[in-house]
N, C-alpha and C positions, 0 to 999 in steps of 0.2 A: 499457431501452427499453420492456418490458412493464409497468413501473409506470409511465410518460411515456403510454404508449398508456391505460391503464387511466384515467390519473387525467384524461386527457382525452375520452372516452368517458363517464365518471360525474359530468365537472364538478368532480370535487372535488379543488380547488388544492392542500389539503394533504398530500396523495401527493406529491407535489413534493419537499418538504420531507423527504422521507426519501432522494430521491436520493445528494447529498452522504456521506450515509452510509453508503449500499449501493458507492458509490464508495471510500471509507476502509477499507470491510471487506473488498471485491475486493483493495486493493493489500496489505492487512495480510496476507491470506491467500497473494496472491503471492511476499513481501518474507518471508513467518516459512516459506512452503515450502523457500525455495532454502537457512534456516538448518539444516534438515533432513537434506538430500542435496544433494550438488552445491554448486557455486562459489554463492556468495553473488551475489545483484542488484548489489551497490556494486563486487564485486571486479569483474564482469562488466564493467559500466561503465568501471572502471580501467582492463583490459585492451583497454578498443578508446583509449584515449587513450594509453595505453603498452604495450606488446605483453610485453614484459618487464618484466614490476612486482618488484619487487624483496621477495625474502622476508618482510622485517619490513614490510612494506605489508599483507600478508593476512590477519591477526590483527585489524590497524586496520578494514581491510575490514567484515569480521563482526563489528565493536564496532558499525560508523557502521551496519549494517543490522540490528543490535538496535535502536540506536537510533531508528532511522526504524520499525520495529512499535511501540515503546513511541508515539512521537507519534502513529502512526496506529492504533492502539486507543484512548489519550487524546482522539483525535479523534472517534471513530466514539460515544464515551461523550459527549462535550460535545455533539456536533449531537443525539443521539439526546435526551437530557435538555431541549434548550431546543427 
């Protein structure tokens, strides 16, 4: 929101342009905390669609939210380069 206000305050469009990424880097930071401590973001998600997830589910869990840091640092690297 502070670079939205800034970059329209100074005119200058290409603050804009880094939004997308400060975006990718919020959710990577969210998504690589909960690998940290605590139930993973995907298992979370799991358990509001099944309340009882079934053991061999939450291993997969924390595989698919590796995953999703790996795409969203892949991510935050491509917008940030082009």
């Amino acid at each position: 929101m502070l670079l939205i206000m800034l970059a329209m305050l100074t005119g200058n469009k290409t603050l804009l342009l880094f939004v997308p990424m400060l975006v990718s880097l919020y959710l990577l930071w969210t998504f690589g905390a909960t690998l940290r401590s605590g139930m993973p973001v995907v298992e979370r998600f799991a358990r509001i669609v099944e309340v009882d997830l079934p053991d061999f589910c939450v291993p997969y869990c924390r595989k698919v939210t590796v995953i999703w840091c790996v795409f969203l640092a892949a991510n935050s690297v491509c917008v940030g380069v082009l």
